[in-house]
N, CA, C and O atoms as a GROMACS GRO file, in nm:
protein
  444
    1UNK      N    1  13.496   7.139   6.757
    1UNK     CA    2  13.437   7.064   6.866
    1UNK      C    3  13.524   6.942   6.896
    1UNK      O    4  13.592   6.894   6.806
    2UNK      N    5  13.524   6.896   7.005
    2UNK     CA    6  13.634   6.818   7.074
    2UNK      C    7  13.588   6.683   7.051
    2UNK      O    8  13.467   6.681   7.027
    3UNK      N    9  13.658   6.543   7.050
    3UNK     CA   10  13.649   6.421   6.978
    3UNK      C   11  13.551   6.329   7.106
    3UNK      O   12  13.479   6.230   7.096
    4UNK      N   13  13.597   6.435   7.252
    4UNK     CA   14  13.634   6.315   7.376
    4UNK      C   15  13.520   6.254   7.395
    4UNK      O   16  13.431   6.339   7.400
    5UNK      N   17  13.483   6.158   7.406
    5UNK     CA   18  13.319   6.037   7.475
    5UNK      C   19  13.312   6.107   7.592
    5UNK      O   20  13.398   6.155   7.665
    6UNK      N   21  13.212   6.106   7.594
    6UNK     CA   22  13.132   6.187   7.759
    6UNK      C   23  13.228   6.122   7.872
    6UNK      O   24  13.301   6.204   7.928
    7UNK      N   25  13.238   6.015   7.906
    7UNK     CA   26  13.323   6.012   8.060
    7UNK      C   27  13.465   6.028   8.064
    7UNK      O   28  13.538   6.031   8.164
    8UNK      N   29  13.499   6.040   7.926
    8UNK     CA   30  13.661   6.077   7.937
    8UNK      C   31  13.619   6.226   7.948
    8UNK      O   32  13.712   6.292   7.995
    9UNK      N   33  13.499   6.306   7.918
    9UNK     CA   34  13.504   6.441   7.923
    9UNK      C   35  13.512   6.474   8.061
    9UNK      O   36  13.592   6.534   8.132
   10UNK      N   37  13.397   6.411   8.076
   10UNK     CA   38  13.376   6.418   8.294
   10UNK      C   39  13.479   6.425   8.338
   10UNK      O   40  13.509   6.530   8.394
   11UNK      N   41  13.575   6.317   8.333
   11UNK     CA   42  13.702   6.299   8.433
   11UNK      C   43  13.802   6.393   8.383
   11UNK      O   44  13.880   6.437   8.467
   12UNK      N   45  13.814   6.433   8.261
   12UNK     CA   46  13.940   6.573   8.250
   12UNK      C   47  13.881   6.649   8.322
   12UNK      O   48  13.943   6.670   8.426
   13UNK      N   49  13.733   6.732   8.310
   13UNK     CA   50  13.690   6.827   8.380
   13UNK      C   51  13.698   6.790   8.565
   13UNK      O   52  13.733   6.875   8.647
   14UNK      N   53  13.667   6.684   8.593
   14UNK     CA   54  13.672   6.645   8.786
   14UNK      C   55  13.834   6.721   8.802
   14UNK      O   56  13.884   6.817   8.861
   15UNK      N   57  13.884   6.591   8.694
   15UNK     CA   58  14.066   6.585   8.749
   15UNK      C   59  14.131   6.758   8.732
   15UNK      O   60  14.202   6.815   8.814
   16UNK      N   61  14.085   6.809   8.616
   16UNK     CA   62  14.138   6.942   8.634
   16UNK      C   63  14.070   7.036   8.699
   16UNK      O   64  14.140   7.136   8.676
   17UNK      N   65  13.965   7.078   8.778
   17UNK     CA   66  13.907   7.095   8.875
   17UNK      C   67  13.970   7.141   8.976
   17UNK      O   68  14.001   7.254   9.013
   18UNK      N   69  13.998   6.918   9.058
   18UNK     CA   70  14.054   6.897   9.187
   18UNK      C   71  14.237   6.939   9.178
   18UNK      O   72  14.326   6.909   9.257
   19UNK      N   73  14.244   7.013   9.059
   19UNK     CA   74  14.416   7.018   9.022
   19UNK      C   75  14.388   7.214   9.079
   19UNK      O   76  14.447   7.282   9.163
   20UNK      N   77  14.289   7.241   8.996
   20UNK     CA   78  14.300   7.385   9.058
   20UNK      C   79  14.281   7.396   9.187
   20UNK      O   80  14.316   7.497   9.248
   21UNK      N   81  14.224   7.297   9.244
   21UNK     CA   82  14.172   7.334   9.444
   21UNK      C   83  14.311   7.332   9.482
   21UNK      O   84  14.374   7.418   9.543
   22UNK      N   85  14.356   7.199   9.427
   22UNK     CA   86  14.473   7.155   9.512
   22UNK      C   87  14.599   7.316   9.470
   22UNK      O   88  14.660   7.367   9.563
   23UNK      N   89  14.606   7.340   9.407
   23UNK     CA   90  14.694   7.453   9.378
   23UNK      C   91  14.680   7.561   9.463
   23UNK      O   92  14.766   7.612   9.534
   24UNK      N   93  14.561   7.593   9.450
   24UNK     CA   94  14.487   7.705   9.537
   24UNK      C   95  14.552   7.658   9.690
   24UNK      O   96  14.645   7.702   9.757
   25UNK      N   97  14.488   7.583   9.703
   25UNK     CA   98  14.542   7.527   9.877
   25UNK      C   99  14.653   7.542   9.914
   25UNK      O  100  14.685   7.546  10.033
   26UNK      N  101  14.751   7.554   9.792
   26UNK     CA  102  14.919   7.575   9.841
   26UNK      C  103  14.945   7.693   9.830
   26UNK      O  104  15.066   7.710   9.822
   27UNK      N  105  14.880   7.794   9.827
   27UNK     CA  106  14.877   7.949   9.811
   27UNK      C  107  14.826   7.961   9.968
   27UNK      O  108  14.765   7.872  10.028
   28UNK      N  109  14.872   8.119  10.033
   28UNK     CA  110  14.838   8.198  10.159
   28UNK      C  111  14.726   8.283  10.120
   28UNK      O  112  14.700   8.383  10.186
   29UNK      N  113  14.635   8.238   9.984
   29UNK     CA  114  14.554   8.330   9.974
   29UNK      C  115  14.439   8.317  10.031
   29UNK      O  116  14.410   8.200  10.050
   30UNK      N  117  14.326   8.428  10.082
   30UNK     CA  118  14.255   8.450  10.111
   30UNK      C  119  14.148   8.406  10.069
   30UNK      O  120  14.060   8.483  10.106
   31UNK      N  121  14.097   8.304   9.998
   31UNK     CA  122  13.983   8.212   9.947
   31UNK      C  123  13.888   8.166   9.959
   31UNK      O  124  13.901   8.107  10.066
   32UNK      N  125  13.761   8.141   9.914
   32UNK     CA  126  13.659   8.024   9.957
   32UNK      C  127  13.678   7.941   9.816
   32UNK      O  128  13.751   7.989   9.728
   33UNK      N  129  13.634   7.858   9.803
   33UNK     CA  130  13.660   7.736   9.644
   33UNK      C  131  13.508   7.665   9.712
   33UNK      O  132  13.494   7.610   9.822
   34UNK      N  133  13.428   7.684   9.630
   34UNK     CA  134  13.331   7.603   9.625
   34UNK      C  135  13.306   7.489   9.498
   34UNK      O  136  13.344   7.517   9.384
   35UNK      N  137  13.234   7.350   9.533
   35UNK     CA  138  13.239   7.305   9.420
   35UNK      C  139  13.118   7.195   9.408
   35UNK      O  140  13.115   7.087   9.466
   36UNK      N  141  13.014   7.251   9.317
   36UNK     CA  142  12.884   7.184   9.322
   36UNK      C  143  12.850   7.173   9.214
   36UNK      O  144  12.837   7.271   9.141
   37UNK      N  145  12.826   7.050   9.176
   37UNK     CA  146  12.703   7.025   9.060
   37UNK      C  147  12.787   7.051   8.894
   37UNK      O  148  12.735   7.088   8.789
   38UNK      N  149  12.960   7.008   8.928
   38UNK     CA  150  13.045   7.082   8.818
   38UNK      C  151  13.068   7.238   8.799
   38UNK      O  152  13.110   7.279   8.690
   39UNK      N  153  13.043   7.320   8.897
   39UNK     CA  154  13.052   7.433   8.914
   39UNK      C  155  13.170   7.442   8.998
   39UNK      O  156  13.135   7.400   9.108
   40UNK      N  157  13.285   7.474   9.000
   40UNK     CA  158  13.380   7.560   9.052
   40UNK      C  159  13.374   7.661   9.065
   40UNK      O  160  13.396   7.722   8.960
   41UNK      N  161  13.337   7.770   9.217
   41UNK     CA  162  13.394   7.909   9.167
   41UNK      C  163  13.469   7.909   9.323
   41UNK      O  164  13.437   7.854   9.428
   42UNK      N  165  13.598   8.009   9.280
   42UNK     CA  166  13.684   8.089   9.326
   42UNK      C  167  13.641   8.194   9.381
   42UNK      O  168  13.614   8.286   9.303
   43UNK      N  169  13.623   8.217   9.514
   43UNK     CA  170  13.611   8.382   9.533
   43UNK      C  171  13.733   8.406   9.630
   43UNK      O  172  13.784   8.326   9.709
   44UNK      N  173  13.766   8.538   9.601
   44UNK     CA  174  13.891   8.600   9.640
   44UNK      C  175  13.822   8.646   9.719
   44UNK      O  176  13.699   8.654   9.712
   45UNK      N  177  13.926   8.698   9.846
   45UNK     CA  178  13.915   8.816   9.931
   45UNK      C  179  13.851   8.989   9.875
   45UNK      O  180  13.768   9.064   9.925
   46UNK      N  181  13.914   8.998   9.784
   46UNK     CA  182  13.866   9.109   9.730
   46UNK      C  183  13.701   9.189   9.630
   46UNK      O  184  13.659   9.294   9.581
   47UNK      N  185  13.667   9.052   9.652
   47UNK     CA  186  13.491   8.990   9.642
   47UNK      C  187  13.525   8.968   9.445
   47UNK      O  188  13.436   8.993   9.364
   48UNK      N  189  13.621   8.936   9.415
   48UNK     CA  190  13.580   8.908   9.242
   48UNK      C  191  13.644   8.784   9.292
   48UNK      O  192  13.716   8.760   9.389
   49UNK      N  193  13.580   8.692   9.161
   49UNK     CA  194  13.590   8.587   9.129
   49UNK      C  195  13.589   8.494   8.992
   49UNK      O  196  13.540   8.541   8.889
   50UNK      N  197  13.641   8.367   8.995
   50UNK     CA  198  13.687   8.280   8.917
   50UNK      C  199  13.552   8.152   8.900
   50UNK      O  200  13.527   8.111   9.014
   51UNK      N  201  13.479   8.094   8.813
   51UNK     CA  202  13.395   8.049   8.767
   51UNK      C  203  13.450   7.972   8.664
   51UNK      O  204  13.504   8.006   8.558
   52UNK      N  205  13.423   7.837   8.727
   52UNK     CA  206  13.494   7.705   8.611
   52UNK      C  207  13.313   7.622   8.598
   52UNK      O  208  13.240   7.581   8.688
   53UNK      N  209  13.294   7.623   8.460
   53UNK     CA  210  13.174   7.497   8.456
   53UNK      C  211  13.221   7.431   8.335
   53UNK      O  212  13.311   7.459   8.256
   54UNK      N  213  13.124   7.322   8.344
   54UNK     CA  214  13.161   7.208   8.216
   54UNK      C  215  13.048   7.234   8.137
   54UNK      O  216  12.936   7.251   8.184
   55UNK      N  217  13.075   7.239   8.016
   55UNK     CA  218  12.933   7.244   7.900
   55UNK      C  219  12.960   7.119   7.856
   55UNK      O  220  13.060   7.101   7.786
   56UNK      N  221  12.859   6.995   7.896
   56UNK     CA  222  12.907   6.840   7.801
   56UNK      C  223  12.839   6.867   7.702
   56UNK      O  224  12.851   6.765   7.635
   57UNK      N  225  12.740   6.972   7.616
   57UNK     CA  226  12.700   6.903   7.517
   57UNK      C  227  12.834   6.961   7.415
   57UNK      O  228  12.867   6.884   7.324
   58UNK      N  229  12.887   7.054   7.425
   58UNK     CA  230  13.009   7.092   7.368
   58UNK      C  231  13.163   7.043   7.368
   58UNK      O  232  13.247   7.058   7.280
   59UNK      N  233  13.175   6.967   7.517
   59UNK     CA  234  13.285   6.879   7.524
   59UNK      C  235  13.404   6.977   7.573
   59UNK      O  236  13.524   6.960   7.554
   60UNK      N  237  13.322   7.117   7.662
   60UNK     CA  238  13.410   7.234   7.700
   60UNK      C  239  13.417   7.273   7.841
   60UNK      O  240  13.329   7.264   7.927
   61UNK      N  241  13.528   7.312   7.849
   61UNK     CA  242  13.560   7.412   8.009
   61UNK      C  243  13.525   7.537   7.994
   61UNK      O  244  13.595   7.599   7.915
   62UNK      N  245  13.437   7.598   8.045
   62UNK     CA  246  13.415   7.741   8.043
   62UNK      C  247  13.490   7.797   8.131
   62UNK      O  248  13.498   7.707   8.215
   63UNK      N  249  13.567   7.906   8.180
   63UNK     CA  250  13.575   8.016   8.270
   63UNK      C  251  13.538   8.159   8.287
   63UNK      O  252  13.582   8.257   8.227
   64UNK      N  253  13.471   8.154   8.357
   64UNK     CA  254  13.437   8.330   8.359
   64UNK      C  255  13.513   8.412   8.462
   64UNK      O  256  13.502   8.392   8.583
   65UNK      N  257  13.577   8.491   8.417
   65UNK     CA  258  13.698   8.572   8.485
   65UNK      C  259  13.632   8.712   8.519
   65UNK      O  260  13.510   8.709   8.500
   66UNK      N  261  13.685   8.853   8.572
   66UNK     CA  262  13.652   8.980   8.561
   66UNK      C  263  13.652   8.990   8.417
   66UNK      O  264  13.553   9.032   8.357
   67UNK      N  265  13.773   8.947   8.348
   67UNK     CA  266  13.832   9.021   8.248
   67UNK      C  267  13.721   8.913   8.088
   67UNK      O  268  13.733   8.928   7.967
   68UNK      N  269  13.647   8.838   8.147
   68UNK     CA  270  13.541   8.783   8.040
   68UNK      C  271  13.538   8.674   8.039
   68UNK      O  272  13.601   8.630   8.135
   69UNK      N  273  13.468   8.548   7.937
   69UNK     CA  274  13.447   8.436   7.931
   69UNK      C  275  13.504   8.387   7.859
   69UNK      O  276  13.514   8.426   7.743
   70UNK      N  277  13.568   8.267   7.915
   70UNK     CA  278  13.641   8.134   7.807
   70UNK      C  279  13.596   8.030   7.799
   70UNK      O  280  13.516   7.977   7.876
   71UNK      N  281  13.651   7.982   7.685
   71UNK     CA  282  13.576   7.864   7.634
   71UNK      C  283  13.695   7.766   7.603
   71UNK      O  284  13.792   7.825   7.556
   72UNK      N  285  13.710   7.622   7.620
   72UNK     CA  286  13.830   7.556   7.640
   72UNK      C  287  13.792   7.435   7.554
   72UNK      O  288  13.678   7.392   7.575
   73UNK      N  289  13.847   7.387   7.486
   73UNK     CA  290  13.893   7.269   7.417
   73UNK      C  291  13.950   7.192   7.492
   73UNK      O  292  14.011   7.246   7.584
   74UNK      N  293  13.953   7.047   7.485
   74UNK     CA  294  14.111   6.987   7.536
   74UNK      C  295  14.174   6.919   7.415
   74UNK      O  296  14.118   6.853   7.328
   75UNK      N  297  14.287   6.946   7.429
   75UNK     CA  298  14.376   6.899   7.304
   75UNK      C  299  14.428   6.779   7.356
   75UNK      O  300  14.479   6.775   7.468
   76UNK      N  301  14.413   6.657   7.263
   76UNK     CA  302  14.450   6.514   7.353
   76UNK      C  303  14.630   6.513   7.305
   76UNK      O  304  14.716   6.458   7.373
   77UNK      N  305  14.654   6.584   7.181
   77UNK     CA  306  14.807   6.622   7.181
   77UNK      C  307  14.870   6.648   7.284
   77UNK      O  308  14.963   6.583   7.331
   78UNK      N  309  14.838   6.714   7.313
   78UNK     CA  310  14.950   6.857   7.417
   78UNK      C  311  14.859   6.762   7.558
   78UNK      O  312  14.954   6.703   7.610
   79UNK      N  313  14.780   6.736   7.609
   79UNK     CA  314  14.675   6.679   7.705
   79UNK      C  315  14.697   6.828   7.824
   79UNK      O  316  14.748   6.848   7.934
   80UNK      N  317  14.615   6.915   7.708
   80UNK     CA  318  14.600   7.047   7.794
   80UNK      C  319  14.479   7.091   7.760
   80UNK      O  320  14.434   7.036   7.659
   81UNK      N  321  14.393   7.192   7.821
   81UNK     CA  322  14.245   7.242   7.781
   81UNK      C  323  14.365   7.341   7.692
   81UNK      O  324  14.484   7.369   7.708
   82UNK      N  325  14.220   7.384   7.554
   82UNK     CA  326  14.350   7.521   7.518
   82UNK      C  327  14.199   7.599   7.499
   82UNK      O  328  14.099   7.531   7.480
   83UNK      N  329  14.191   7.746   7.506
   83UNK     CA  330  14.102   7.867   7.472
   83UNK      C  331  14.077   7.874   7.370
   83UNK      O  332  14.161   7.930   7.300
   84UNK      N  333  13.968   7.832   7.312
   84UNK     CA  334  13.930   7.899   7.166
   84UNK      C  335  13.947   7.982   7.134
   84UNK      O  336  13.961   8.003   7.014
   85UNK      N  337  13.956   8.082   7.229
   85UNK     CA  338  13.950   8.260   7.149
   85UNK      C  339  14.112   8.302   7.166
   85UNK      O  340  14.171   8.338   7.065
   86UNK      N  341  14.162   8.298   7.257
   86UNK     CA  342  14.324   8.302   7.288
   86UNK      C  343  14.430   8.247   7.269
   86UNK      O  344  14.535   8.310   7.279
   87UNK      N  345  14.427   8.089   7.232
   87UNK     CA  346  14.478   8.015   7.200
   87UNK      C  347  14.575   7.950   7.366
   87UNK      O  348  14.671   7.874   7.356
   88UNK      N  349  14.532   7.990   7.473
   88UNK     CA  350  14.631   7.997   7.567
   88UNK      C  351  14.592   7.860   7.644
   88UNK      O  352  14.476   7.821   7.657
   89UNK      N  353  14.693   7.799   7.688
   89UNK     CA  354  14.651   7.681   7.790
   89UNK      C  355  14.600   7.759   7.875
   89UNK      O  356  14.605   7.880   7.897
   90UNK      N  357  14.519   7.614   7.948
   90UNK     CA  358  14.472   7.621   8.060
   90UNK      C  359  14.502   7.752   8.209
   90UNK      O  360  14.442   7.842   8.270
   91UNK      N  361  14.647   7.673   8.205
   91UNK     CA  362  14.741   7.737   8.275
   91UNK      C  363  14.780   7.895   8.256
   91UNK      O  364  14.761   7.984   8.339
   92UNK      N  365  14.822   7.904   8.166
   92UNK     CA  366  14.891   8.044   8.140
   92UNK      C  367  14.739   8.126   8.182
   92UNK      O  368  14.733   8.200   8.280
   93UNK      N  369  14.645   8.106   8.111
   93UNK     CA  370  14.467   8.201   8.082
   93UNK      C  371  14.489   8.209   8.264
   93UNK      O  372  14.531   8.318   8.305
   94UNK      N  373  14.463   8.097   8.372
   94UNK     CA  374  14.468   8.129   8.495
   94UNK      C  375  14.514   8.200   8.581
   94UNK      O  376  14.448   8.255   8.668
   95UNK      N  377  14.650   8.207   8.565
   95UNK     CA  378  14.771   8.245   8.625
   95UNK      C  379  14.756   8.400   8.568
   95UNK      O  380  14.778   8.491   8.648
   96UNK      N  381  14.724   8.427   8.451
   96UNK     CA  382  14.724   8.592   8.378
   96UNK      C  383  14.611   8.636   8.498
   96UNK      O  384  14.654   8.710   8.586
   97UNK      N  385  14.465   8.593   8.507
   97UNK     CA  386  14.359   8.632   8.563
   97UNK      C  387  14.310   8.655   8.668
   97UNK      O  388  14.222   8.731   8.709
   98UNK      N  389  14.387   8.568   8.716
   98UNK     CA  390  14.405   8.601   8.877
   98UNK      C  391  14.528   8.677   8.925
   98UNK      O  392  14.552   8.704   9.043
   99UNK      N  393  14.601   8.707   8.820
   99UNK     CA  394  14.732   8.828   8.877
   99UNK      C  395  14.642   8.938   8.851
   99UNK      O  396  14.619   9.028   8.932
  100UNK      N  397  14.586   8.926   8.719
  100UNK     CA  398  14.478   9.038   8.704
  100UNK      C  399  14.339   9.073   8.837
  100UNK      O  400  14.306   9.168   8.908
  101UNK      N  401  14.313   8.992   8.821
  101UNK     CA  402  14.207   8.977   8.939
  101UNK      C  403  14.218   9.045   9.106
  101UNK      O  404  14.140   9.123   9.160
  102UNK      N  405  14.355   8.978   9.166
  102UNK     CA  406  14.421   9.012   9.263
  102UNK      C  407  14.552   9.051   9.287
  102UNK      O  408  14.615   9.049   9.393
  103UNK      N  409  14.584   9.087   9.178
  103UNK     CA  410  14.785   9.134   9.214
  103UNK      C  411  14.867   9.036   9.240
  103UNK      O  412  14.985   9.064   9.220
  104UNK      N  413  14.835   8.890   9.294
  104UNK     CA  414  14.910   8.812   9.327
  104UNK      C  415  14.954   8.708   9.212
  104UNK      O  416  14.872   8.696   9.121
  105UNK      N  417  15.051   8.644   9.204
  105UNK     CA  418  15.104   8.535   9.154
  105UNK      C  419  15.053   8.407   9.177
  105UNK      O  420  15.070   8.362   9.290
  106UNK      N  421  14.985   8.329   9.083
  106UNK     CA  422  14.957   8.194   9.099
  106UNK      C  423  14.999   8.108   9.035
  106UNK      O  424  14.946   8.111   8.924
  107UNK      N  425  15.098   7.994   9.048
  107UNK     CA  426  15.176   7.916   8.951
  107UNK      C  427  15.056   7.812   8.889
  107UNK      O  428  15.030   7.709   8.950
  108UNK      N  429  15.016   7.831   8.819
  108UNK     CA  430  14.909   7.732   8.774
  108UNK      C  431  14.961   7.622   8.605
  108UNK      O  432  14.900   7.555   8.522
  109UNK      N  433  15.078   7.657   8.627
  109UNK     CA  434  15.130   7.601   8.519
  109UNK      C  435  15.158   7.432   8.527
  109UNK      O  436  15.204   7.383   8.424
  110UNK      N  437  15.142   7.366   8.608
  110UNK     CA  438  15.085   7.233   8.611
  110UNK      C  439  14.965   7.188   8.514
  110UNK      O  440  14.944   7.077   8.466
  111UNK      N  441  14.891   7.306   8.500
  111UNK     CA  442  14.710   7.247   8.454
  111UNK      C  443  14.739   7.232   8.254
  111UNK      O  444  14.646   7.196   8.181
   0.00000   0.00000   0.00000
């Protein structure tokens, strides 16, 4: 379980969030990005979708992909979320899931 005080948790989760919109936005893809109540989801053109929420009592990023659910740490080392079950940043887990998801390439290696 992660060290961070609740509003340093909030603001990694806002800031990495508004890091995935903004990424998304520089893509020609076909999208809606909704974002309410700490809920992010992604829907593609192809009707599957990407699902970001915050669990504060855990101090975690969830994602729910086609391909299943993650669960994210942030490592204040590296100052990256990393996957409990995969070990994968932020980034790489995204960029795999949405090539998976939609065939396309998403550089998400900023997050």
């Amino acid at each position: 379980m992660s060290s961070l005080n609740e509003a340093r948790f909030y603001d990694l989760v806002e800031t990495t969030q508004q890091a995935v919109e903004d990424i998304l936005d520089q893509t020609d893809l076909d999208l809606d990005v909704e974002n309410s109540g700490g809920i992010l989801t992604v829907r593609f053109e192809n009707g599957t979708q990407i699902i970001f929420s915050r669990q504060p009592p855990l101090r975690q990023l969830w994602v729910a992909a086609r391909s299943g659910g993650y669960h994210f740490d942030y490592d204040e080392a590296s100052g990256q979320w990393i996957c409990d079950s995969t070990k994968e940043p932020l980034g790489i887990l995204l960029s795999r899931v949405t090539r998976e998801q939609i065939g396309d390439d998403v550089d998400f290696s900023p997050l």
